[in-house]
C-alpha atoms as an extended CHARMM CRD file, in Angstrom:
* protein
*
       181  EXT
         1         1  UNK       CA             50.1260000000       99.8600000000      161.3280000000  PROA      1               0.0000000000
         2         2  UNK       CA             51.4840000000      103.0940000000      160.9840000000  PROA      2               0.0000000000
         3         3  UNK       CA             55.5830000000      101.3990000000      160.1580000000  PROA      3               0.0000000000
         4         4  UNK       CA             53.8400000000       98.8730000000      157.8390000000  PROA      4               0.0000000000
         5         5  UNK       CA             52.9240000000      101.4670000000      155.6280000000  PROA      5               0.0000000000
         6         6  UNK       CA             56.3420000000      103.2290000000      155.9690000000  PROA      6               0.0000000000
         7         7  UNK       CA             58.2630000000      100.1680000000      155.2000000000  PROA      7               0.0000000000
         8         8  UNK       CA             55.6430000000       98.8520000000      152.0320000000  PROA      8               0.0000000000
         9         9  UNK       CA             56.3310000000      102.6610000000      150.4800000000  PROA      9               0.0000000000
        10        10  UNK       CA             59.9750000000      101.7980000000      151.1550000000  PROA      10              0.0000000000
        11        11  UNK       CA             60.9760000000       98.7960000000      149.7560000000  PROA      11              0.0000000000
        12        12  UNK       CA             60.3730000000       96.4680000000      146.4820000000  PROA      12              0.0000000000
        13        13  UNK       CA             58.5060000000       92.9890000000      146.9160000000  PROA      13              0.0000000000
        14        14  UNK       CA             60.2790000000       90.1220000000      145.0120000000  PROA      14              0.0000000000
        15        15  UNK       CA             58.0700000000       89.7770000000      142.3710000000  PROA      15              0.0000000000
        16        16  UNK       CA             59.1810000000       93.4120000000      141.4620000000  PROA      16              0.0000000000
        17        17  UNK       CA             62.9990000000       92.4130000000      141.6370000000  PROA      17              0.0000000000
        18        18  UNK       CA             62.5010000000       89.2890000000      139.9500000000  PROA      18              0.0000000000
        19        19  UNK       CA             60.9020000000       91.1510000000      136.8400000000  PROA      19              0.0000000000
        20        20  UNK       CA             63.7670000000       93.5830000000      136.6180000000  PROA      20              0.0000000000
        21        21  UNK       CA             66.4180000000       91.0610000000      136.6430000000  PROA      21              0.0000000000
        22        22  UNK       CA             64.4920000000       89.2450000000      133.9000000000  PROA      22              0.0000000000
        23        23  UNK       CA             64.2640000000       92.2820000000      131.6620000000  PROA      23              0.0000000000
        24        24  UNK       CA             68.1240000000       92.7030000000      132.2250000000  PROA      24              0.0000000000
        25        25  UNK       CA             68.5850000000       89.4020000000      131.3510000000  PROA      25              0.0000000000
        26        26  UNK       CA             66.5530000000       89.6270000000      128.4300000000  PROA      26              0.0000000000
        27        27  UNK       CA             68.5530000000       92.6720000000      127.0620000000  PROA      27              0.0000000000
        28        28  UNK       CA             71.9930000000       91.3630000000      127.6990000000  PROA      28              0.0000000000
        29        29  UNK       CA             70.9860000000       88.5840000000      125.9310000000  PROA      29              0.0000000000
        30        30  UNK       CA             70.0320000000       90.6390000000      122.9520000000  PROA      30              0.0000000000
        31        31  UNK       CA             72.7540000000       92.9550000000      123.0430000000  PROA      31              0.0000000000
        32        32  UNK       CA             76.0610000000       90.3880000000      123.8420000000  PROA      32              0.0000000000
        33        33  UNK       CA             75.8060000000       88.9360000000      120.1770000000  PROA      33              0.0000000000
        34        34  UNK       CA             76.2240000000       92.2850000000      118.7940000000  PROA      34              0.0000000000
        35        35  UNK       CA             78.7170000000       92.9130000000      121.1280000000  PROA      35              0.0000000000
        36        36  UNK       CA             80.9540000000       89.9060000000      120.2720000000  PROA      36              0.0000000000
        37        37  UNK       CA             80.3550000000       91.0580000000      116.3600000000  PROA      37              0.0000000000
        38        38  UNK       CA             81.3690000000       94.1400000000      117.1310000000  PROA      38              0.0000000000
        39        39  UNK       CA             84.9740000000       93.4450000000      118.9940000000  PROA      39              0.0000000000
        40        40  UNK       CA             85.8700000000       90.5800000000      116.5720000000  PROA      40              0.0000000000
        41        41  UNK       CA             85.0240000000       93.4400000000      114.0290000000  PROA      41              0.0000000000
        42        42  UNK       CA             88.2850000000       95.2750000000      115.5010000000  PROA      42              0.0000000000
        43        43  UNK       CA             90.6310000000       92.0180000000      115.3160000000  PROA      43              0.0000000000
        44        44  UNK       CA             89.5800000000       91.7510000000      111.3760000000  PROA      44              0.0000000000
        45        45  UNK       CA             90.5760000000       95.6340000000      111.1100000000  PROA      45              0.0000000000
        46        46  UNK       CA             94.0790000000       94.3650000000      113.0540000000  PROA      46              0.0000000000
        47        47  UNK       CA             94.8100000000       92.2310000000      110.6580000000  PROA      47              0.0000000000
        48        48  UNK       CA             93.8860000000       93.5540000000      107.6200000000  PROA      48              0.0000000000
        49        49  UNK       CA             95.6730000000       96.9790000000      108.2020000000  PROA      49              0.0000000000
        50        50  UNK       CA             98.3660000000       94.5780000000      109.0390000000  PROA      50              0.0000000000
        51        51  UNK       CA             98.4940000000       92.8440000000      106.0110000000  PROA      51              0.0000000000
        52        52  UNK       CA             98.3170000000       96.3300000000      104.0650000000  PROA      52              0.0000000000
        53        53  UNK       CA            101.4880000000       97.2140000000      106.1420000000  PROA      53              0.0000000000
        54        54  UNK       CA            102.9070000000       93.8580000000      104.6380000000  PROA      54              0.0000000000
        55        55  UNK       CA            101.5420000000       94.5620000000      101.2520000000  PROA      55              0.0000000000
        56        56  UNK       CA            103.2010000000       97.6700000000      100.9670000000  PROA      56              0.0000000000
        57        57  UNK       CA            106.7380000000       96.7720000000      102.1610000000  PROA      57              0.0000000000
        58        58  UNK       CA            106.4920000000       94.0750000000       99.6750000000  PROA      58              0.0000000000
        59        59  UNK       CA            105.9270000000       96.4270000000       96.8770000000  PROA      59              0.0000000000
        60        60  UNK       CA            108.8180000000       98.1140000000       98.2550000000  PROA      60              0.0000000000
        61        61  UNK       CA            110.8260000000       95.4350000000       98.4270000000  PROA      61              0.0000000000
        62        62  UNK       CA            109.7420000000       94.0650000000       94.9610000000  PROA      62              0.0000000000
        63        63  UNK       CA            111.1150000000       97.6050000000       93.2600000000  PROA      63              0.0000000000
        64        64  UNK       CA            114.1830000000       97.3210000000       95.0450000000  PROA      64              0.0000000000
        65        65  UNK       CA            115.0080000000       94.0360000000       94.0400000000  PROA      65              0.0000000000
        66        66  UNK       CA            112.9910000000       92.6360000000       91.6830000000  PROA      66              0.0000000000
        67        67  UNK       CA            111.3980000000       89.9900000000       93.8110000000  PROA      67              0.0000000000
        68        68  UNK       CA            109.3250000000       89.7370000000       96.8240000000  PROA      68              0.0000000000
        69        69  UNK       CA            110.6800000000       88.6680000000      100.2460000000  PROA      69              0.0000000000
        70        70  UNK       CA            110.1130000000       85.3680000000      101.3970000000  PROA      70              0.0000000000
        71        71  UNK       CA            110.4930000000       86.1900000000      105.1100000000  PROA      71              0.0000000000
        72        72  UNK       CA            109.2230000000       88.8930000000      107.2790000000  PROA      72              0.0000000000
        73        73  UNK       CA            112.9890000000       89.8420000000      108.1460000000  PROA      73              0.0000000000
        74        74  UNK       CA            113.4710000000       91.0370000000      104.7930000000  PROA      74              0.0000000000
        75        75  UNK       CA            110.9070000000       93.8280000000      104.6840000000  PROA      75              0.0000000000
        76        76  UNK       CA            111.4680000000       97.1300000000      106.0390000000  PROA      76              0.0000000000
        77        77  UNK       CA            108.7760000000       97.1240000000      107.7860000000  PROA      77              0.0000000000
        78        78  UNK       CA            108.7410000000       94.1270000000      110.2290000000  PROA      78              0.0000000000
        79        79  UNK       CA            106.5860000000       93.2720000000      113.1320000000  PROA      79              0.0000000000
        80        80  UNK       CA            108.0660000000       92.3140000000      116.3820000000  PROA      80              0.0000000000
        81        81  UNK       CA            108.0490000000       88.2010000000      116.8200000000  PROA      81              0.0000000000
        82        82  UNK       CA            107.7220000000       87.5810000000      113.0750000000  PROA      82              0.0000000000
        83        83  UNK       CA            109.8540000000       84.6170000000      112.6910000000  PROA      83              0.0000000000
        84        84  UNK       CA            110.5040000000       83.2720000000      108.5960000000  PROA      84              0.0000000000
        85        85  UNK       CA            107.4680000000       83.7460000000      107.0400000000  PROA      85              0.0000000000
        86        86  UNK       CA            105.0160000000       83.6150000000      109.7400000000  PROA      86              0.0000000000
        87        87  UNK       CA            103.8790000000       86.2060000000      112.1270000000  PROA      87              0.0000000000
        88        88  UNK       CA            100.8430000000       85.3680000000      115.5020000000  PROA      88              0.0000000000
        89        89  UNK       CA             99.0540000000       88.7270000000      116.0170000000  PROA      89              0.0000000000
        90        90  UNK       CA             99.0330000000       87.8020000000      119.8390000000  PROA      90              0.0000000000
        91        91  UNK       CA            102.8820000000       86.0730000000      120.3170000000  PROA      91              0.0000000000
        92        92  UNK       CA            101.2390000000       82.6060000000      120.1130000000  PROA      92              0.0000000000
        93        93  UNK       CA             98.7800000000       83.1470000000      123.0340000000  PROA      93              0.0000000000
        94        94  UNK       CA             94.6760000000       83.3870000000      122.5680000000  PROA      94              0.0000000000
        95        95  UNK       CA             92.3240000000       84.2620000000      119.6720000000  PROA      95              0.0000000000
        96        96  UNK       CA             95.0160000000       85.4410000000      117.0960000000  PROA      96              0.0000000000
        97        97  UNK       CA             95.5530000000       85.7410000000      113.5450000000  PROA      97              0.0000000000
        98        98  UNK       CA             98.7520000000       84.1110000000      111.9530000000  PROA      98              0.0000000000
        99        99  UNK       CA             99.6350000000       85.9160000000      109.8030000000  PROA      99              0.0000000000
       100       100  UNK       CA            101.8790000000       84.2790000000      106.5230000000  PROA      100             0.0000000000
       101       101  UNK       CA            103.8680000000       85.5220000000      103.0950000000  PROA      101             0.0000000000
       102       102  UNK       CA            103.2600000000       82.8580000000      100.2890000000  PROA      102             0.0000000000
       103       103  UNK       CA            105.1700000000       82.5680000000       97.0980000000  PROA      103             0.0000000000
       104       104  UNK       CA            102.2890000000       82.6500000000       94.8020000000  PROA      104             0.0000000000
       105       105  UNK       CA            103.0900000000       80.7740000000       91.0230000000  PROA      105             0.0000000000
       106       106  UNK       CA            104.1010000000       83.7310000000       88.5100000000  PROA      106             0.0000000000
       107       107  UNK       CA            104.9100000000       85.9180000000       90.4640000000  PROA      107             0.0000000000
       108       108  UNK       CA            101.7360000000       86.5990000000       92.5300000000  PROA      108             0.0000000000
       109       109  UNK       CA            102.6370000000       86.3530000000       96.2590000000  PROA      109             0.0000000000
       110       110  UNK       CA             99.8250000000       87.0530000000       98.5180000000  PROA      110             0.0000000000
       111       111  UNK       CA             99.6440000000       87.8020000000      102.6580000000  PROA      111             0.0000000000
       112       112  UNK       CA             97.2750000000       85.5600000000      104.3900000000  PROA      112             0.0000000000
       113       113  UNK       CA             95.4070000000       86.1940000000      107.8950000000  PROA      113             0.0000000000
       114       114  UNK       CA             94.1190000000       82.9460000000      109.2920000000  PROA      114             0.0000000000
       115       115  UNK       CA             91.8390000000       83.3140000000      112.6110000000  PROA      115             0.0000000000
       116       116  UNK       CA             93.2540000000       81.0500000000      115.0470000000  PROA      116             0.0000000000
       117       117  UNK       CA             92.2060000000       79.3830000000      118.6140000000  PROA      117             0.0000000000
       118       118  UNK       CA             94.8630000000       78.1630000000      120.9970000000  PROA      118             0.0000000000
       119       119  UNK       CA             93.5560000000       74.1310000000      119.8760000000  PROA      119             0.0000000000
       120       120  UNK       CA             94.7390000000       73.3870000000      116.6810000000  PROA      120             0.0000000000
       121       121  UNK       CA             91.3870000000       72.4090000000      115.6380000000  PROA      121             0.0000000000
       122       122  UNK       CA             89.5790000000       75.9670000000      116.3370000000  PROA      122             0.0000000000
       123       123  UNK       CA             86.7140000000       74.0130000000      117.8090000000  PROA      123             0.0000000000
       124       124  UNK       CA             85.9730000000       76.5640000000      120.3520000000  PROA      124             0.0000000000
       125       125  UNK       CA             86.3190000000       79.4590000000      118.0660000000  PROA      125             0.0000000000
       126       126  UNK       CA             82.9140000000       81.4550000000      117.0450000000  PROA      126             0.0000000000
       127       127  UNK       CA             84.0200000000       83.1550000000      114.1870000000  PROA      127             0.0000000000
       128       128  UNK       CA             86.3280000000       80.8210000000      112.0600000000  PROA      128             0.0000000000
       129       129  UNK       CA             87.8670000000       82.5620000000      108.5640000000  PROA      129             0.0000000000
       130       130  UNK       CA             90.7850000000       83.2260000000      106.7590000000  PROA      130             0.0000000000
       131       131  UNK       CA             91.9380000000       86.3760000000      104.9130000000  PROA      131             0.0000000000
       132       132  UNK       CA             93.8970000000       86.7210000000      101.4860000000  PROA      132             0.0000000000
       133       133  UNK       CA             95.5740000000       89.8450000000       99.5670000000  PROA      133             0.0000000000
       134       134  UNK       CA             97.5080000000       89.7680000000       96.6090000000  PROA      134             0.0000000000
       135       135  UNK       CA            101.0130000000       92.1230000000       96.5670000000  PROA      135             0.0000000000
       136       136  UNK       CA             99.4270000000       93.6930000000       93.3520000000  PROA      136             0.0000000000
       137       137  UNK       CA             95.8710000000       94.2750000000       94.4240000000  PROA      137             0.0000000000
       138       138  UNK       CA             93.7490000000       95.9830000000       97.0100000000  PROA      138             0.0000000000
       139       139  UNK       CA             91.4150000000       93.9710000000       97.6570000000  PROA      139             0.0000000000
       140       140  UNK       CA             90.8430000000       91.3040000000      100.3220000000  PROA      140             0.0000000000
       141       141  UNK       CA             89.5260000000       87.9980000000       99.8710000000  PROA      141             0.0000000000
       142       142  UNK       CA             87.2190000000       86.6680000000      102.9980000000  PROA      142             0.0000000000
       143       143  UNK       CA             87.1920000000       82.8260000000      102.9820000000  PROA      143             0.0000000000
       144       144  UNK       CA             84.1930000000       81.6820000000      106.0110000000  PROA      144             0.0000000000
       145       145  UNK       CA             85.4660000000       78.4010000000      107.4460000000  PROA      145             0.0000000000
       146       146  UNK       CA             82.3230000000       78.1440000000      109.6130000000  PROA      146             0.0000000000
       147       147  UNK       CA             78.5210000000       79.2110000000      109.3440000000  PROA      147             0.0000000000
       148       148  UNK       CA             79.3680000000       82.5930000000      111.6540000000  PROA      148             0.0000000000
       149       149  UNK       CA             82.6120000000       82.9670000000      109.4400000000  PROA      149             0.0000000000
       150       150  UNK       CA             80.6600000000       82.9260000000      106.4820000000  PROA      150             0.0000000000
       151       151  UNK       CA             78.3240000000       85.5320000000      107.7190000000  PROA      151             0.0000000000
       152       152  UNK       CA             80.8900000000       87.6940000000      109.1960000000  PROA      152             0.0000000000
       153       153  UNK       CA             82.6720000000       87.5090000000      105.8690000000  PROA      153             0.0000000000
       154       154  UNK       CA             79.5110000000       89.2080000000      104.1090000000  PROA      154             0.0000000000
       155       155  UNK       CA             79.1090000000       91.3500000000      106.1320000000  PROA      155             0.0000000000
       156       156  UNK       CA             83.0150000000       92.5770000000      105.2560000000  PROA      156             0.0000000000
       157       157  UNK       CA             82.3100000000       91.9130000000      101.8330000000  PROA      157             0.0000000000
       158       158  UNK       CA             79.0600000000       93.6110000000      101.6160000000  PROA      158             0.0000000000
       159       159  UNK       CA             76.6390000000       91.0930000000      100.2190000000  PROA      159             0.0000000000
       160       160  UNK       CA             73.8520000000       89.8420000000      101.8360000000  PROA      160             0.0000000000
       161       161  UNK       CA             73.8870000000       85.8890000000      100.9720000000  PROA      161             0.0000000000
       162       162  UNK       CA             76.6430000000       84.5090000000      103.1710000000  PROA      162             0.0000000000
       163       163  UNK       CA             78.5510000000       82.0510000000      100.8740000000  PROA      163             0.0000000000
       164       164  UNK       CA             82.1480000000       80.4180000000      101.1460000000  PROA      164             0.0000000000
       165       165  UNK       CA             84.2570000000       83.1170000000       99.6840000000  PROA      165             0.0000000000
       166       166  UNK       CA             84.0450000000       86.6410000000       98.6490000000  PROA      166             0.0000000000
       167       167  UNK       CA             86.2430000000       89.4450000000       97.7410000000  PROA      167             0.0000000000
       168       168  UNK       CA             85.4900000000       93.0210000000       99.2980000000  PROA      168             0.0000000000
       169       169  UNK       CA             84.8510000000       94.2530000000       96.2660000000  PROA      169             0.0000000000
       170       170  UNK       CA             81.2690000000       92.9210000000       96.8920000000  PROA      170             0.0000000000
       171       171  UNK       CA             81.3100000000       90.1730000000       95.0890000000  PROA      171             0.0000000000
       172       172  UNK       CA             80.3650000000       86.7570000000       96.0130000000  PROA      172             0.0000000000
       173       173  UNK       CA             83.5730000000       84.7520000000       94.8230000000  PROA      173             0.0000000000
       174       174  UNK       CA             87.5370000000       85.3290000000       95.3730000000  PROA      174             0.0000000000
       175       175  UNK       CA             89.0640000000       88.5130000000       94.3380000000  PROA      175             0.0000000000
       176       176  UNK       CA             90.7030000000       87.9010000000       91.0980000000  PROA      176             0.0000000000
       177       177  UNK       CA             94.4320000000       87.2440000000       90.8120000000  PROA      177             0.0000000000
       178       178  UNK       CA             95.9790000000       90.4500000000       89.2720000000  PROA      178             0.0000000000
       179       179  UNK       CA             97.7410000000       90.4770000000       86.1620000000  PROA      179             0.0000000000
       180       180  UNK       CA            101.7120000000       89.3110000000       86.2000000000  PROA      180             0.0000000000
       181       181  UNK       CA            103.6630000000       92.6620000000       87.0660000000  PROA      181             0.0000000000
């Protein structure tokens, strides 16, 4: 009787474990969706420092020579990989941003990021969106190309209604185009 006693004081019964596994459970649960906010938070700061990197040698570039460069080899500040005009955050590999220089009409070239998935069709990609900055403006427009994109794109814009497009200016529509240089 006496090691009965010793091992109950001991030891938990498995209705005890079971109920602390659930309450784990429970709070992972709660806590991973922030979590996965939180870390695709970081690649959005990736890629737009990035594109103010680009932004800025094409300013650069654009008082040197009185255009913008088409490619990424023709700024001064180039990333490793970038090939013509495009650029893959990760070399090509999984959850990247490409990263392009347009020739805008007028004058008005613009960077964009586009969040990518290794299928063409992003299908398995949470958070789908696409970012766009002018080379004459500071702000970024946030385009949400899914319902979580949308969201996530309010939340960088600072609005509360998510909607298709905003600019991080905190408006609820695309930054406007700035005015020919």
């Amino acid at each position: 009787m006496k090691n009965a006693n010793l091992s109950r004081l001991g030891g938990f019964t498995l209705i005890e474990l079971l109920v602390v596994v659930l309450i784990i459970g429970i709070l992972a649960a709660m806590a991973l969706p922030q979590y996965f906010k939180a870390v695709e938070r970081s690649r959005m700061t990736e890629a737009v420092t990035l594109m103010d990197s680009v932004v800025k040698a094409q300013r650069r570039k654009f008082m040197q020579t009185n255009r913008y460069a088409a490619n990424f080899e023709g700024l001064d500040v180039s990333p490793k990989g970038a090939r013509g005009n495009f650029y893959f955050t990760k070399g090509g590999g999984h959850n990247e941003f490409v990263v392009t220089l347009h020739d805008g009409a007028f004058g008005l070239g613009f960077v964009s990021a586009i969040r990518m998935a290794p299928d063409v069709t992003n299908s398995d990609l949470q958070y789908r969106y696409t970012l766009n900055r002018y080379y004459q403006s500071d702000n970024v427009t946030c385009e949400g190309g899914n319902g979580a994109g949308q969201e996530f794109c309010a939340d960088f814009c600072g609005i509360d209604t998510p909607v298709r497009e905003c600019c991080n200016d905190g408006t609820s529509h695309s930054c406007p185009a700035p005015t020919n240089n």
